[in-house]
C-alpha positions as CSV (number, residue, x, y, z in Angstrom):
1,X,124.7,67.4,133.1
2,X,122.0,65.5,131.6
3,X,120.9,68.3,129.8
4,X,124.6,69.0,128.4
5,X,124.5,65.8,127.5
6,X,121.1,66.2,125.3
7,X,122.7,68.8,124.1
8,X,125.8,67.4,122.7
9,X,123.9,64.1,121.4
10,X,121.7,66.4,119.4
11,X,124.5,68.1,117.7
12,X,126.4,64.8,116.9
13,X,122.6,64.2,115.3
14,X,122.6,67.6,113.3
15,X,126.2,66.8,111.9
16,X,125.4,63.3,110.8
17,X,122.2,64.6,108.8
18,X,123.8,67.2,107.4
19,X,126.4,64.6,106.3
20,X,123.9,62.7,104.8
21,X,121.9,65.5,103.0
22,X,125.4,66.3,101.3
23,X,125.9,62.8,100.6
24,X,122.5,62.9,99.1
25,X,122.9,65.4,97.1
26,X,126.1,64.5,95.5
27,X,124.2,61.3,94.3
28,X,121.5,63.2,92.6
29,X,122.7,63.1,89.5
30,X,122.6,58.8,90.0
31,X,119.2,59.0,91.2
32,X,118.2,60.9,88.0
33,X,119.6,59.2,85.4
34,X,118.2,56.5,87.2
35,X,114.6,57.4,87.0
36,X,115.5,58.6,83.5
37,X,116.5,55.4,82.4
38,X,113.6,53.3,84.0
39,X,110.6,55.6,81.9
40,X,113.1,54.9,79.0
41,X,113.2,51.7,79.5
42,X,109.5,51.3,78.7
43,X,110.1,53.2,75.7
44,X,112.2,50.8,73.7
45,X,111.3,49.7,70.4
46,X,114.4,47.6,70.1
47,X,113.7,45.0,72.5
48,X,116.9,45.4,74.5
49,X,117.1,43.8,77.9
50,X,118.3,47.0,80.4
51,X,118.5,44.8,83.5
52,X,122.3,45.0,83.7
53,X,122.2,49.2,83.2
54,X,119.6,49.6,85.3
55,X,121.5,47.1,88.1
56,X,124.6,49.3,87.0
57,X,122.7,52.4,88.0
58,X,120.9,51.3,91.3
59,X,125.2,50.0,92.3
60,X,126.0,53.5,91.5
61,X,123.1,55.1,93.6
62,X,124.7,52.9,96.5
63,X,127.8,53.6,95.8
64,X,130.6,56.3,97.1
65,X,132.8,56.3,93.7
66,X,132.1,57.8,90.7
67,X,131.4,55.6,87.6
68,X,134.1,55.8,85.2
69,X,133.4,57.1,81.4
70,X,133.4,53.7,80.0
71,X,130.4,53.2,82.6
72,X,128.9,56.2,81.2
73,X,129.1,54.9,77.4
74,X,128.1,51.7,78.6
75,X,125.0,52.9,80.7
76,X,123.9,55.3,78.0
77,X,124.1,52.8,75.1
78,X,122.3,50.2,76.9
79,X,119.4,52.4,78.5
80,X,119.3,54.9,75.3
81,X,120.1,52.5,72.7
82,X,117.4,53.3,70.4
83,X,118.4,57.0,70.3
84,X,121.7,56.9,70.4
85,X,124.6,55.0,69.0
86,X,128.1,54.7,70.7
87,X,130.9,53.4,68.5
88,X,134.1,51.2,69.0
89,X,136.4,54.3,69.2
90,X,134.1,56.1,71.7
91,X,134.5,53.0,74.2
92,X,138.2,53.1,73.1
93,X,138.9,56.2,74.2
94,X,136.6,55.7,77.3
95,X,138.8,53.4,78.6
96,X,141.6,55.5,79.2
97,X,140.3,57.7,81.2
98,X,140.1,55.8,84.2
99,X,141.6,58.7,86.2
100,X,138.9,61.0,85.2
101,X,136.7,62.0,88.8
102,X,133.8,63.8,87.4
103,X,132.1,61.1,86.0
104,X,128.8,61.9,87.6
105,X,128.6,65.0,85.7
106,X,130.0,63.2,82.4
107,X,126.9,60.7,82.4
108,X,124.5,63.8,83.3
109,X,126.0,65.7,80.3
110,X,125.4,62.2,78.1
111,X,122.3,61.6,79.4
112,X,121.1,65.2,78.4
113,X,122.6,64.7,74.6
114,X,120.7,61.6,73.8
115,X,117.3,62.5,75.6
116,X,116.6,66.8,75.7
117,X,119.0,67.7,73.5
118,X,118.0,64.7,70.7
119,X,114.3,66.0,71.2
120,X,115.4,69.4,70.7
121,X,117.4,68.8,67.7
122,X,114.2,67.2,65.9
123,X,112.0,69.9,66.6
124,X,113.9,73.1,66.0
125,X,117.6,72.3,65.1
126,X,120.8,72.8,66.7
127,X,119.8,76.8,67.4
128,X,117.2,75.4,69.6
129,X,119.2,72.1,71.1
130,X,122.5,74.2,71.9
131,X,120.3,75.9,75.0
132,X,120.3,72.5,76.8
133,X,123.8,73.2,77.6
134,X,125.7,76.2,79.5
135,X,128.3,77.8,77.2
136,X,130.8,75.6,79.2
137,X,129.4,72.3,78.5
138,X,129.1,72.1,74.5
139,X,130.9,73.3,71.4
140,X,128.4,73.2,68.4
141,X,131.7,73.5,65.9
142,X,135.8,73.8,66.2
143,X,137.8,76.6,65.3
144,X,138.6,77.9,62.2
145,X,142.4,76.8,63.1
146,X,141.6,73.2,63.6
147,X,139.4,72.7,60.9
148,X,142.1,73.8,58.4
149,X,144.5,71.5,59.8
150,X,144.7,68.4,58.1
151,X,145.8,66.2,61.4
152,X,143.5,67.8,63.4
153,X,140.5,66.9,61.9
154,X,141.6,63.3,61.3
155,X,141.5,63.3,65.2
156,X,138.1,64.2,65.6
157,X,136.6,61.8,62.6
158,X,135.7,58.4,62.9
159,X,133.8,55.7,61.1
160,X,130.5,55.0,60.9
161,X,128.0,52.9,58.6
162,X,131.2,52.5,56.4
163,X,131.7,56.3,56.3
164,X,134.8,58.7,57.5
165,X,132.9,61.4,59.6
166,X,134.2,64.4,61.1
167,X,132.6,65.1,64.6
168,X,133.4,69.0,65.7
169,X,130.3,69.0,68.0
170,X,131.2,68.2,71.2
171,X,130.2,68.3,75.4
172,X,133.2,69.2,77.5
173,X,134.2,68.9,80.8
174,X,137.4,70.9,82.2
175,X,139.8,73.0,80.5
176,X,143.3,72.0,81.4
177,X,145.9,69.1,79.9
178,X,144.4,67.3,83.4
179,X,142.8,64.1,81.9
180,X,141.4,63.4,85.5
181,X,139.5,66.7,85.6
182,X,139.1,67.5,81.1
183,X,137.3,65.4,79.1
184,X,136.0,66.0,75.8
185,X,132.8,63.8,73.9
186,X,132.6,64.4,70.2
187,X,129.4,63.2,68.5
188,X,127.3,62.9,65.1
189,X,123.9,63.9,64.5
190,X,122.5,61.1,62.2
191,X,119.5,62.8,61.2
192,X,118.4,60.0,58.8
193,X,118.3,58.0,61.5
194,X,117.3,60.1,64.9
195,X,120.8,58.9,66.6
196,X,123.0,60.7,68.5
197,X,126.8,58.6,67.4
198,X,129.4,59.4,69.9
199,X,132.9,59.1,68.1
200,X,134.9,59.8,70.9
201,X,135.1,60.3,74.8
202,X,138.2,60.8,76.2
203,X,141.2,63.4,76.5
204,X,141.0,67.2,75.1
205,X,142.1,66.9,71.1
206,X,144.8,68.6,69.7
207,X,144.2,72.4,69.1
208,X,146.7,74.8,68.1
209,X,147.4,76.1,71.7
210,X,148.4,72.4,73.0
């Protein structure tokens, strides 16, 4: 009996720590932003206080839910605000979505645009930068279709430094009408400046099939 017992209290064990691996690992994209944005945090040339983002990311670590994309714009502007720039529409549209579940992989994808994919972009262009994402995560352009129609592209440009600019790159999430499984990010490459300007973060745009 005793031994039965061992038994059992050792499977109970292996069930709780495989519970907590998956737990683990469905945090992992916390943990690494996190680390990301400490070293970038000593990287500043702007003198911006990233207590609150990194307190933000050390809740999220803790934490069971999934940050919501105006966390994501948030956390990204504040840690990666010297490379990146994240205007009033963006946090707009953000704050829509409050349905939207993946939001772990959202502030992977953002923190990828405004760290690999900027670095990428300044050595070797977009040819080189597109291979940070899978085919499924980012768009370099739009279709032919919504770039000749005239209310389409007012969709996907915004303003910036007192100019109207159109923003067909974008990171994606999803597929479907779904807006708490599809997301869509459409940003600017400043080159002038080395910023990464997200316009936009929030449901799929119009496109001639919706």
């Amino acid at each position: 009996m005793r031994t039965l017992g061992w038994r059992l209290n050792l499977a109970r064990y292996k069930d709780a720590l495989e519970a907590a691996q998956d737990e683990l690992r469905n945090k992992d994209f916390e943990m690494q932003s996190l680390k990301a944005g400490l070293a970038a945090g000593s990287r500043h040339e702007n003198g911006m206080d990233d207590s609150a983002a990194v307190n933000r990311l050390v809740e999220l670590a803790a934490d069971n839910e999934q940050p919501t994309p105006l966390d994501c714009m948030a956390i990204v502007e504040q840690i990666y605000g010297d490379r990146c720039t994240v205007l009033d529409s963006a946090q707009h549209s953000a704050k829509k979505m409050t349905g939207f579940i993946y939001g772990g992989d959202l502030l992977n994808l953002l923190v990828r645009l405004v760290t690999t994919y900027r670095d990428a972009l300044m050595e070797g262009g977009d040819s080189n930068a597109r291979n940070v994402f899978g085919k499924s995560e980012y768009a370099a352009t739009e279709s032919e279709t919504v770039k000749k129609n005239k209310e389409m592209r007012r969709q996907r440009t915004f303003e910036y430094q007192g100019d109207r600019v159109e923003m067909f790159r974008h990171l994606k999430i999803g597929i479907d009408d779904d807006p708490t499984r599809t997301i869509r990010v459409h940003f600017h490459w400043d080159g002038d400046r080395k910023r990464v300007v997200i316009g936009y973060c929030g449901e799929h745009l119009s496109v001639s099939s919706h």
